[in-house]
N, C-alpha and C positions, 0 to 999 in steps of 0.2 A: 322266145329265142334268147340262149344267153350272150350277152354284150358285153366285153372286156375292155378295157384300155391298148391301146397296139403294142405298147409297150411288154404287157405279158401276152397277149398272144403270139408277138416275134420271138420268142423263148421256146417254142416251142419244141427245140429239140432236145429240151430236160424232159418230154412227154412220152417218150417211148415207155414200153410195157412187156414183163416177161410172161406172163400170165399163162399163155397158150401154149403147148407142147404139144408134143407128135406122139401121135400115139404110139409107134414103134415103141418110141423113148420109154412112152407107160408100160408096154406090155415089159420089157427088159425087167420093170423092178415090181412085177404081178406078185411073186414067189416071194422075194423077201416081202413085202406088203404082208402075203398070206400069213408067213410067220412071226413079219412083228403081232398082225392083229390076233395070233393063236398067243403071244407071250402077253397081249392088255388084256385079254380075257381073261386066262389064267390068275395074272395080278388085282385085277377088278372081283375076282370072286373071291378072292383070297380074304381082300381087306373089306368087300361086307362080311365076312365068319367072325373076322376077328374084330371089328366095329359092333357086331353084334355080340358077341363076346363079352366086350370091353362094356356095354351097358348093360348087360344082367349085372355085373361084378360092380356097378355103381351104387353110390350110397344114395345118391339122387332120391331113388326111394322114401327110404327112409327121414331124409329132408322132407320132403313132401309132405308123408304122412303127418309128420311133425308140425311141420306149419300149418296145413289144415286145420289139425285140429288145435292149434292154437287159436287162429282165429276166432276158434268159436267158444275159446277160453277167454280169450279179451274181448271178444265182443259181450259176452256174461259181466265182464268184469267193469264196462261202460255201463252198463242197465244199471246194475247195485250202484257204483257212484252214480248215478242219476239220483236213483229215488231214495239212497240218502241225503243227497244232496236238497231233496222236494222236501224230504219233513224235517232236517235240523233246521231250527234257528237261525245258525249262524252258520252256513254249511262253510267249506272249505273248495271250493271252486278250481283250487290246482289240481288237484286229486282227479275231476271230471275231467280239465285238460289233460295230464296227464295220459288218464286210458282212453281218449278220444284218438289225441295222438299217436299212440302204442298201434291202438285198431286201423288208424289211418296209417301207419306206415307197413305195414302188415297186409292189408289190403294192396297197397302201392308192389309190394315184394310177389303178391300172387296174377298181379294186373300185368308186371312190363315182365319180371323173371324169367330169363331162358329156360330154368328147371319145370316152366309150367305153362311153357307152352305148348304141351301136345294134352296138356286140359284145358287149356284154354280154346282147343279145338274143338273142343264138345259145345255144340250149340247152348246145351243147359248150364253149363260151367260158366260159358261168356257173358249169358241172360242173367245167372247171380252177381257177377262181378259188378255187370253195368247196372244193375239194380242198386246193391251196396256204392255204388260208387257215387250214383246220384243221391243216394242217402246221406253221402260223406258231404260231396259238395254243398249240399244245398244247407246241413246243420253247420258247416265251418264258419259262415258269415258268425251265426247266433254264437257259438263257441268261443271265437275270437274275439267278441264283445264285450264291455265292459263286466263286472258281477252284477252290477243291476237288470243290465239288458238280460244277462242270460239267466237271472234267476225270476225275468218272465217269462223265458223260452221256456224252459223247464219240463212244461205241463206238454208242448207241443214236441221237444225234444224226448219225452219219454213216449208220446202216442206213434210218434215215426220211429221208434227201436224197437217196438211191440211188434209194428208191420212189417221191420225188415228179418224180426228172428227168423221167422222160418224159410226166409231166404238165404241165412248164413248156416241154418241145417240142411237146409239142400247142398248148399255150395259143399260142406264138408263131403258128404255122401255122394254126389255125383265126382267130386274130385277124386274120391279115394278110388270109385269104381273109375275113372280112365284113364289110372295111371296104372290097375292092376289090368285092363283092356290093352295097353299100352306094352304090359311084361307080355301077355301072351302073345301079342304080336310078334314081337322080336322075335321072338323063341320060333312061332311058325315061321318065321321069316327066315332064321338062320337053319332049318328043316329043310326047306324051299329050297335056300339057296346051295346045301350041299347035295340037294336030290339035282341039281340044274347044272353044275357040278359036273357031275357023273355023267347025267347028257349031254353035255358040250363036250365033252372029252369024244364020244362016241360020235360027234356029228363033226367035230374037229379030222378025224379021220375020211369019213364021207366027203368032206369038203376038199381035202386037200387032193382026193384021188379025182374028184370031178375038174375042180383046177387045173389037174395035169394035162387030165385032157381037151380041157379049155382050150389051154395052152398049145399044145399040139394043132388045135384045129385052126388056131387063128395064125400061127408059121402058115400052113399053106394055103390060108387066104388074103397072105401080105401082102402077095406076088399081084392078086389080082386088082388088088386095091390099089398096088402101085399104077397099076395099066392105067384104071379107072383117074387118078391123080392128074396123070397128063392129058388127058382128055378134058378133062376141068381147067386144067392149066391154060388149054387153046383156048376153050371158049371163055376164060377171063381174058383173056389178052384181044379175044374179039368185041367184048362188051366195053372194053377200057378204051380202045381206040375208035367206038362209034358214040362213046357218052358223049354228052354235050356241056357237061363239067368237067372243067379241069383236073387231074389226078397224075399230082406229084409224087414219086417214091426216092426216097433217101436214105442213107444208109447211118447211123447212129452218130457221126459225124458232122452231117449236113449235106454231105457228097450226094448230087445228083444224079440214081441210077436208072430214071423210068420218069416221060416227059410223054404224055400222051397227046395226038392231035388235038384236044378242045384246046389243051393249055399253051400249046402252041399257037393255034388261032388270038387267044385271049392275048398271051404275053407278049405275041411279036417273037418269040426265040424257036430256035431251031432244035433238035434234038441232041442233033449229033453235032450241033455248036455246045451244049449247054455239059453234055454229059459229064462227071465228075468235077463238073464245079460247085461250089459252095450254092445253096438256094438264099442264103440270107444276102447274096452279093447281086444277085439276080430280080429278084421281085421284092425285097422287103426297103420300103423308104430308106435316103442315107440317113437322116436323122434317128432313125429306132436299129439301125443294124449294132450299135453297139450293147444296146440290151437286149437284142438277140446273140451278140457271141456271149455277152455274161451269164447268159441262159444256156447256152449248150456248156458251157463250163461246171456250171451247177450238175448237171444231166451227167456229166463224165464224173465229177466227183463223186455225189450223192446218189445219183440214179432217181433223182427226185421228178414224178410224172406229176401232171396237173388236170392236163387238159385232154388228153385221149383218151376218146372213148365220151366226151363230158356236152358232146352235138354240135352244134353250128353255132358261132360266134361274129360278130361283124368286125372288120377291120376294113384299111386303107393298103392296098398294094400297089407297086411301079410297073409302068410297062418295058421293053427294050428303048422305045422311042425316050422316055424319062416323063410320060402322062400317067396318071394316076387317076384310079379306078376304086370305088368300092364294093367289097367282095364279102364272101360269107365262106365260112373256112371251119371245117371239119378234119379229126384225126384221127389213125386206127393204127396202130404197131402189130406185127407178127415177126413170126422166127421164121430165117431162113436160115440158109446152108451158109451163108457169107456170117452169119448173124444178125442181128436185131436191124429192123425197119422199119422205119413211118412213113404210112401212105397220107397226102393229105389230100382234100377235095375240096376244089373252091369253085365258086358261082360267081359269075358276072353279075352283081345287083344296081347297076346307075340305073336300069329302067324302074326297077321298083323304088329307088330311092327317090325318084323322079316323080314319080307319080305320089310316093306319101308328101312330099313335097308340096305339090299341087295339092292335095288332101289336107294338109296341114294349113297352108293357105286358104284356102276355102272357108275350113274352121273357124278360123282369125278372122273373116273378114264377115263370116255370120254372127259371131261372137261380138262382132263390132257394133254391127249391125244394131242388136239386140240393146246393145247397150247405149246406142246410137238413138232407138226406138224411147229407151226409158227417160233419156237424159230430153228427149223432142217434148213426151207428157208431160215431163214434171215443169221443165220453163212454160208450156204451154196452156197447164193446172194455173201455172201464178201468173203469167202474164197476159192472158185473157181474160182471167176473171175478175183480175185487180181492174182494169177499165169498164169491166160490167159492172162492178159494182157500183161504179163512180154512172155508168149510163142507165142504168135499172133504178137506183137511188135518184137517180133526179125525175125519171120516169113519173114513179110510185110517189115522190112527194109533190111532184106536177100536178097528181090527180087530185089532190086536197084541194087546191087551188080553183078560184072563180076561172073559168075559161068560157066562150062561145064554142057552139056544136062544132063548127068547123075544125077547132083547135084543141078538142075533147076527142076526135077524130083520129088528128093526127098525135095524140097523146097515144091513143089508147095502139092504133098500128104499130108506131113504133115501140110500145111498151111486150106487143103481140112478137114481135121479128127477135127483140130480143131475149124473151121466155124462151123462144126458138133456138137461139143460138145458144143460150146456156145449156138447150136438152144437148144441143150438139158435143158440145165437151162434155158435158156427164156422162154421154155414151160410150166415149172414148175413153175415161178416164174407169166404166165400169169394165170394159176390156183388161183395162188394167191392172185392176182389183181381179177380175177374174184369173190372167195368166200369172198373176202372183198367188193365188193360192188363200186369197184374205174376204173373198164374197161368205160373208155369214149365213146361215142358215137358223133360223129361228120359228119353229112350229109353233103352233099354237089351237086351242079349238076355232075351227072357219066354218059359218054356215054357206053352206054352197051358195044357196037361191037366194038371200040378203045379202050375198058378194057378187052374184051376177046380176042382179037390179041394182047395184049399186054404180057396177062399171056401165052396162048400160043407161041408166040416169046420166052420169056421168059425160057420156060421148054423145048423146040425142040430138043434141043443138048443135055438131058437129058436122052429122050424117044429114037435119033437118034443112042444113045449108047448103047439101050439095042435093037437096030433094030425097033422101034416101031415109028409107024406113028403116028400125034395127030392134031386134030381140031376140030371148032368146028362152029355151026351152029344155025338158028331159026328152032323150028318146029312150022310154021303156022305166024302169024301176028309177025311183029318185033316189038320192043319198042325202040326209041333211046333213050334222054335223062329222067335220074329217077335224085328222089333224094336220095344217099345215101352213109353211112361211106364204100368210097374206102378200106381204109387199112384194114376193119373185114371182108368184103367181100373177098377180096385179100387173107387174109390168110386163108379163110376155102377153097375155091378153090385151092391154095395150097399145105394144109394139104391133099386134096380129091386128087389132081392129082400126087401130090409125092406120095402118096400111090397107085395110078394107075400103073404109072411107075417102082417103087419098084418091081409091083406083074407081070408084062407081060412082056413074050419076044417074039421080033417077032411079034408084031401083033398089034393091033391099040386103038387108048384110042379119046374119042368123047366127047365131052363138047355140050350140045346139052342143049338151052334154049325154052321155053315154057309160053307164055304169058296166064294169065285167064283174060280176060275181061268183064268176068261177075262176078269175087269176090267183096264184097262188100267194101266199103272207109277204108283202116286201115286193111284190112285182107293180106296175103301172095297173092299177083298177080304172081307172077311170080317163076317159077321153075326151077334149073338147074339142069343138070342130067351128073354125070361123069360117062361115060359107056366105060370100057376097055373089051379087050376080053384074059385078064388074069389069074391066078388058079383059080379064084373064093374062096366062103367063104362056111366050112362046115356048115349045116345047124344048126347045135348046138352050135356053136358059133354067128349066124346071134345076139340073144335075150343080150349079153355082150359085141359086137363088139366097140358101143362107150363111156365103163367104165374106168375109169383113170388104165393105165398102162395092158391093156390088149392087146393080139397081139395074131393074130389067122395063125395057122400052121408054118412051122420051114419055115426059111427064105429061097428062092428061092435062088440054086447054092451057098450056104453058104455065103452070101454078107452082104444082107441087116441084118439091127440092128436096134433098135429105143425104145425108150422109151413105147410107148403103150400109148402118151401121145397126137397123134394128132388130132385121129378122137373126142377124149372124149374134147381137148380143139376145134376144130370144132362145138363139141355139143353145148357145152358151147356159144361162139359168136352168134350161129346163136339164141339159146334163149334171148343171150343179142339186140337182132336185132328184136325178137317178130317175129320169124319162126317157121317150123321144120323141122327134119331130118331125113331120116332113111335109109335103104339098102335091095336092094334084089340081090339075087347072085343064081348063079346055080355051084355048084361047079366042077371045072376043064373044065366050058365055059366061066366064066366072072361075073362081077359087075356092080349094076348098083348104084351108091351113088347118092343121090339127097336133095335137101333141097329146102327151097319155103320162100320167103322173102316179106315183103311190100314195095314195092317199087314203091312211088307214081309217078308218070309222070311230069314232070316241064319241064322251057323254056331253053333252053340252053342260058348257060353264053357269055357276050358280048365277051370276049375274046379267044371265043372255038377254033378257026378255026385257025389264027396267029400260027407260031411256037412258039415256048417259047423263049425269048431272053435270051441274052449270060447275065453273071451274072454283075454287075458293079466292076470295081478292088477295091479290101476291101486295106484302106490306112493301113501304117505300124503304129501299133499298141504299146502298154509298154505294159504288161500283168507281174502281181505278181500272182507267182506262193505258197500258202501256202503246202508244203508237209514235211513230216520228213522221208520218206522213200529217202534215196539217190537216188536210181537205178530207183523210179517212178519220182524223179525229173529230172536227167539227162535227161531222154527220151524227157520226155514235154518239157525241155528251148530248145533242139537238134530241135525237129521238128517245134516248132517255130520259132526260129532262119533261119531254111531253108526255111520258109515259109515269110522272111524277117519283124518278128517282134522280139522287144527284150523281154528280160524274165528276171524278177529278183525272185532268190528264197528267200523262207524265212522256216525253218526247224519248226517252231511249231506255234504257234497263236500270243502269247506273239511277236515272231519277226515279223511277220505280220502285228501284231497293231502301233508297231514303225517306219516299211515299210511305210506304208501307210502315216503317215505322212508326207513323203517327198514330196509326190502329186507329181503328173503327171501319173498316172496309168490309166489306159482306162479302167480295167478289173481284176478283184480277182479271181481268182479260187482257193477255200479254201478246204483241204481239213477236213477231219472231227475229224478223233482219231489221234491227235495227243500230245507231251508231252508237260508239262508247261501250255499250254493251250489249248484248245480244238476249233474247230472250230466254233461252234458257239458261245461260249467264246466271240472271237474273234469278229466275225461278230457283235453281240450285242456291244460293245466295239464299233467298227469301225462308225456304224451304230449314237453314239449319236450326236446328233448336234454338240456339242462345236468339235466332231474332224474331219480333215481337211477334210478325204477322205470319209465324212460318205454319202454323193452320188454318191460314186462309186459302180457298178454293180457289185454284189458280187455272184457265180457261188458254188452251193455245188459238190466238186472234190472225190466224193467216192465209194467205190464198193458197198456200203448198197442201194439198188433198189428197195426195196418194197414201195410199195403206200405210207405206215404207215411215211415210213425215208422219201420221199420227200415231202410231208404235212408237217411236223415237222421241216426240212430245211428252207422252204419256212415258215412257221409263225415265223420262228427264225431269219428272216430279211433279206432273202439269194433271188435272185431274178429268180433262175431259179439253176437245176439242170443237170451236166455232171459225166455221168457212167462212171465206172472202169470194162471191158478194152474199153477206150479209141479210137475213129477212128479220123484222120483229119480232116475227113469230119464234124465231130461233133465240134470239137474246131472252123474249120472254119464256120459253122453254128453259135456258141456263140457268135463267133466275130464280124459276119454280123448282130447278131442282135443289137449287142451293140454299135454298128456304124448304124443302123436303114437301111440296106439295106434290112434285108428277116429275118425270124424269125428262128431259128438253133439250140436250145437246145434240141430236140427232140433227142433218142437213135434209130438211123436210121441207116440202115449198109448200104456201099457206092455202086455205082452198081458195076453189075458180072464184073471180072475179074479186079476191079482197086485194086490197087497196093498203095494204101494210109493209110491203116489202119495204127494208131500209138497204140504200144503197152508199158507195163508197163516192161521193158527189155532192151539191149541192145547185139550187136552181135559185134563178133571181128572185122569184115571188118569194121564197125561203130568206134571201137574204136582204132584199133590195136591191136597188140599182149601185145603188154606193157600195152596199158589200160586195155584188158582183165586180164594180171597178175593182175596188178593191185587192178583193184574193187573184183578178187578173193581172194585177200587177206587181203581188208578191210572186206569183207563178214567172212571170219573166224578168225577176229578181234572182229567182230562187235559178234559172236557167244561166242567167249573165253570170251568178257567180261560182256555177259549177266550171263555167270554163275559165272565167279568172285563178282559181283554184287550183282548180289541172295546169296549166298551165303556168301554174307558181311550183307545181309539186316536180313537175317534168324537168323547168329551168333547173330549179334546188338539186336535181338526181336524188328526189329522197329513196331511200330503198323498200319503203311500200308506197308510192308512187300508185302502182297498179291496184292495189286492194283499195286504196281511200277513192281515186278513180270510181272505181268502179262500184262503191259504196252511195258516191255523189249520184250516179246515173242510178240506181235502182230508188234513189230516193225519190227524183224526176221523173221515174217512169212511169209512174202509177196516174200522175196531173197530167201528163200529155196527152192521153187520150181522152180528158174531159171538156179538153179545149178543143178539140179536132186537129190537134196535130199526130194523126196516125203514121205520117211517113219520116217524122221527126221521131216517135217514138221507136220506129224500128231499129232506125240511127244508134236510138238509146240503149235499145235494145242489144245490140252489137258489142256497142261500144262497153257495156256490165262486162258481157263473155269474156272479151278480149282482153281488157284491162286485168283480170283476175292474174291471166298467167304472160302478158306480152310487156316489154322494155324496147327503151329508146326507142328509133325512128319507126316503129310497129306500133308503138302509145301512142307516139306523137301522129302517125297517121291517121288512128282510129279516132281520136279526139278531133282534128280537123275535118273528117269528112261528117262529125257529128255538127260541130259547127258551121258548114256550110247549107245541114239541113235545117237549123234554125235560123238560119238568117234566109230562107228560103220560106219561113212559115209566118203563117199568118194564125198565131192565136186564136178562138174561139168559143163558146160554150158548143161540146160534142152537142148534134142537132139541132143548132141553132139556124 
């Protein structure tokens, strides 16, 4: 629909149209018509005689001929200066340019030349041109080059004038022949045309006697047409007054002459109140009526139309009452007997605008929504996993430690709960990866049957503790080597069998695969089927079973818990794999989950069969460490240090950049929000030439794990990324790679049961008792003088108040949860958000009620 400003659609009475006439009118001027188009024809045939005339009598010709054959006089006269130019001594080089140039300009005269254009219409004329022409182009470079350069060319410059002669003997001889193609034509032409001539004279006669009686016969079929007219005429005036759109008629002026009942309905006015009033006084806003009268001004002047005829347009019109409505308004002009008139047709649209309205709304508030959703992961990415790492880290270095079973117990549980809840954000966070479009795909050769004894080894001691037996088999033809991504595969199998597991006791869970060998190239060949003989699923829940965060029936012996987040990120993988999935169950005999993959057939890798060798010793290493959280820095120099490399830290960017300069670092691991300067700050800084360490490998150290933050890391000059919380086995991966033994930035948890994970935390056997006092009491240091600080910045009104705010609490937030103060950290949590964009009594609020959480709190070691 087109949409205008009201301002020119109130104009509209410059829009009328002369266009349409009456036929009467036509037939009156039939005859003289007849006769003018007897005296274009006469004069049209005239001046093809004498146009064809006038080119026999032309010299054109003989130009022609002329320059044809010169070109193949100069082109002669290029070749001779060449291959004098090959065997004197001391040739003379101007001479070659020269007749290079003569033939190049002469070529150019045959190429654009009006006189040779209707040879250049000849397929075979235009095939020599562009032949020679690329002969030209491609020798000018060599030509226009020094004497030295082109008395190498020389040798190449004479073998391409050899190839192109009898290209320039064609071009002559097919030229001559279509310009002498060319005479004959004309000549039949002007034959033609005076034989055509003579027959239009004779059909000129014919025509005008059938005309007459044309003529004749349409007089006294005027009469009936007129009948016919008014009978048309009724039944518009009965469609006009039952339309349901309004339909204004006005007379070139503006004057009111045709007010039909919709628009009476719509505008509140009466008809025979309205008749021969102005319409711009009537319905058009008072604000735009005066560029509607400069508009019919125009119209009366110029006759200048715009808009009739040009469809429906939106504007705002008045009612009699003085309420305003928005409408949709169309225009058509015709002749009548008074003269020219604009009908116009307008639509009541408040209800539609009402409803996109609501649509619009709706939009905005999914849109919000969405954005709503990304902004929940990404604080949700960093601020749960920054206190896991601080509670997994003390876990994992717990277990080094002397303990009694009891306390080896409650080590190892709690160490269990929390592997747990890491799966839980990773699950969410791979949603997130997934509706962003950034879940990788990486094939590779997979032996089926050493990946499915793998996954089953894997889960046995899993199934063997709820009593339940688990393997798995082919039904029918095996497949060994496919190609495909091990690790998506890996995890929907998984997500399929831990939820087997979960659901049975006592009884047995079957991985059972199924080869198609007649699907076609590229479609799903293969099926796997997780079949337990556990609750089963009710049948009304089967249709929702793989929607994000759904979970069907209360958990077996009150144990199992879980997101509702596996089978639906299951879903997910296997579409990103170009499968599908689905489930059939009989409930309280079992399940059967299955899903069907492409998984094309390839050779198995030279290296399949060899064990895997032992890893080569990673040399001891310098690694700067950029953090400003103390307690996450501690950790990482502590397990470095044990893992015999050294560590220097550095508390924000600014000291990182200065770090670096000293050189000798192998390795930066930078972390991100930090104060003074930020990490990529930093990095960019590090990275310019003129400084020392700007090819040093520089590692992004942060809890932020969404696709979006490491793309962003990575183009901000950072060479690879390491998550928060932190395992060893990942640092010793970065290291390996940055010494080129194995590639190790990947977020891989180490296998079952090792005892290496590094966490963002520390525990008292680690430190002592003194050091626990200790950092307990730099931590409510570090808490006293966040709100002395706010509190200084708030009185002062500094005008980043809010960012250094909320810089203070993101530094706090990370130690609060190691102490157990969770309900303090939410505080804190808040209190980053709000500070970022809140002033005055809204700072000062959110700072106070953070304050009353900590003086509410009783410090701790989280699990203590």
């Amino acid at each position: 629909m087109v949409k205008r400003k009201p301002q020119d659609a109130w104009g509209w009475m410059q829009d009328t149209t002369t266009e349409n006439r009456g036929l009467h009118g036509a037939l009156r001027w039939v005859f003289g018509l007849g006769a003018l188009l007897c005296a274009v024809a006469i004069v049209v045939l005239g001046r093809s005689v004498y146009s064809d005339l006038l080119e026999l009598q032309s010299a054109d010709h003989d130009s022609v001929q002329w320059t044809l054959s010169q070109v193949e006089i100069e082109f002669l006269d290029l070749h001779i200066a060449l291959e004098e130019a090959e065997h004197e001594p001391a040739p003379d080089f101007s001479a070659v340019r020269k007749d290079f140039d003569i033939f190049y300009s002469r070529h150019q005269i045959l190429s654009n030349g009006s006189a040779f254009a209707p040879a250049r219409a000849q397929p075979e004329v235009q095939a020599a041109l562009d032949r020679i022409g690329s002969f030209l182009n491609d020798a000018a470079p060599m030509i226009d080059a020094d004497d030295a350069a082109l008395q190498a060319a020389l040798p190449a410059l004479l073998g391409e004038v050899d190839a192109v002669r009898p290209v320039v003997r064609s071009l002559y001889l097919t030229g001559l022949a279509a310009f002498a193609d060319t005479s004959d034509n004309t000549r039949a032409r002007m034959s033609s045309t005076l034989l055509g001539f003579t027959v239009f004279t004779c059909v000129l006669f014919v025509a005008l006697a059938l005309l007459a009686a044309y003529s004749w016969r349409e007089h006294s079929r005027s009469r009936r047409r007129g009948q016919k007219l008014a009978r048309a005429n009724a039944h518009m005036e009965t469609i006009l007054s039952t339309a349901l759109d309004a339909v204004i008629v006005a007379d070139s002026e503006g004057h009111v002459l045709d007010f039909n009942p919709a628009a009476e309905a719509i505008f509140g006015h009466r008809f025979e109140d309205v008749r021969g009033q102005k319409i711009g006084d009537l319905i058009v806003p008072p604000e735009l009526r005066e560029a509607h009268a400069a508009g019919m001004a125009r119209m009366a002047a110029t006759g200048e139309k715009k808009l009739v005829g040009k469809g429906r347009i939106e504007l705002e019109a008045v009612r009699k009452d003085g309420s305003r409505l928005p409408v949709e308004l169309a225009l058509q002009s015709a002749i009548s007997d008074a003269g020219e008139i604009v009908i116009a047709f307008l639509r009541d649209i408040t209800a539609q605008k009402e409803s996109e309205a609501a649509l619009t709304e709706a939009r905005d508030a999914a849109l919000a929504g969405e954005r709503a959703k990304s902004e929940f992961l990404a604080v949700m990415s960093h601020e749960i996993r920054t206190p896991l790492n601080g509670l997994l880290g003390n876990l994992a270095l717990m277990g080094d430690t002397r303990q009694d079973p009891e306390q080896r117990q409650y080590q190892s549980n709690m160490e269990i709960s929390g592997r747990q809840l890491m799966q839980h954000v990773n699950a969410i966070l791979d949603i997130a990866r997934f509706e962003a479009g950034k879940l990788p795909v990486e094939e590779a050769p997979l032996h089926l049957g050493a990946f499915l004894q793998e996954v089953v080894d894997g889960q046995a001691s899993a199934a063997e503790r709820n009593g339940t037996a688990i393997s798995w088999a082919w039904a029918g033809a095996s497949l060994d080597w496919v190609s495909a991504d091990r690790g998506r595969i890996e995890q929907i199998l998984l997500n399929l069998v831990g939820n087997a597991i979960k659901f049975t006791r006592n009884g047995r869970i079957d991985i059972e695969l199924e080869q198609d060998e007649a699907a076609p190239i590229g479609a799903p060949n293969v099926e796997f089927r997780v079949i337990d003989s556990g609750i089963g699923i009710p049948e009304a829940d089967l249709g929702r079973i793989f929607e994000d965060f759904e979970t069907s029936g209360p958990p077996v012996h009150g144990k199992e818990s879980g997101t509702g987040l596996g089978l639906s990120i299951a879903r997910r993988l296997v579409q990103l794999l170009g499968g599908e999935i689905g489930v059939e169950s009989t409930e309280g005999e079992g399940s059967v989950f299955w899903f069907r993959l492409p998984l094309p057939p390839c050779a198995a890798p030279a290296d399949a069969d060899p064990a895997p060798a032992a890893k080569p010793r990673l040399p001891r290493m310098h690694v700067l460490v950029a953090e400003d959280n103390e307690i996450n820095a501690f950790v990482v120099k502590r397990l470095l240090e044990k893992s015999g490399h050294a560590c220097t830290l550095a508390a924000n960017g600014a000291e990182a950049v200065a770090a670096a300069c000293d050189g000798g670092y192998d390795v930066i691991l930078m972390d991100i929000n930090m104060p003074v300067m930020d990490g990529l700050t930093a990095t960019r800084q590090i990275r310019d030439p003129s400084h020392a360490a700007h090819a040093v490998p520089i590692y992004a150290f942060s809890a932020n794990v969404l696709p979006e933050h490491k793309e962003k890391y990575l183009q901000g000059g950072m060479n690879g990324f390491l998550g928060k919380p932190v395992s060893a086995a990942e640092i010793d991966g970065v290291l390996r790679e940055v010494a080129g033994l194995s590639a190790g930035s990947a977020e891989k948890s180490p296998a079952p049961g090792a005892r290496t994970a590094l966490r963002n935390g520390y525990t008292v056997d680690l430190m002592g008792a003194d050091g626990y006092n200790a950092m307990l009491a730099r931590f409510r240091d570090e808490i006293g003088a966040l709100f002395t600080e706010a509190e200084a910045l708030m009185e002062a009104d500094a005008p980043d108040a809010g960012p250094q705010i909320s810089a203070l609490a993101h530094k706090a937030l990370a130690s609060a949860g190691l102490f157990g103060a969770e309900d303090f950290g939410a505080d804190l949590r808040q209190l980053e958000t709000l500070a970022k964009s809140a002033k005055g009594a809204a700072l000062a609020e959110a700072v106070a009620r953070a304050r009353t959480a900590w003086e509410a709190t009783e410090p701790r070691l989280a699990g203590a």
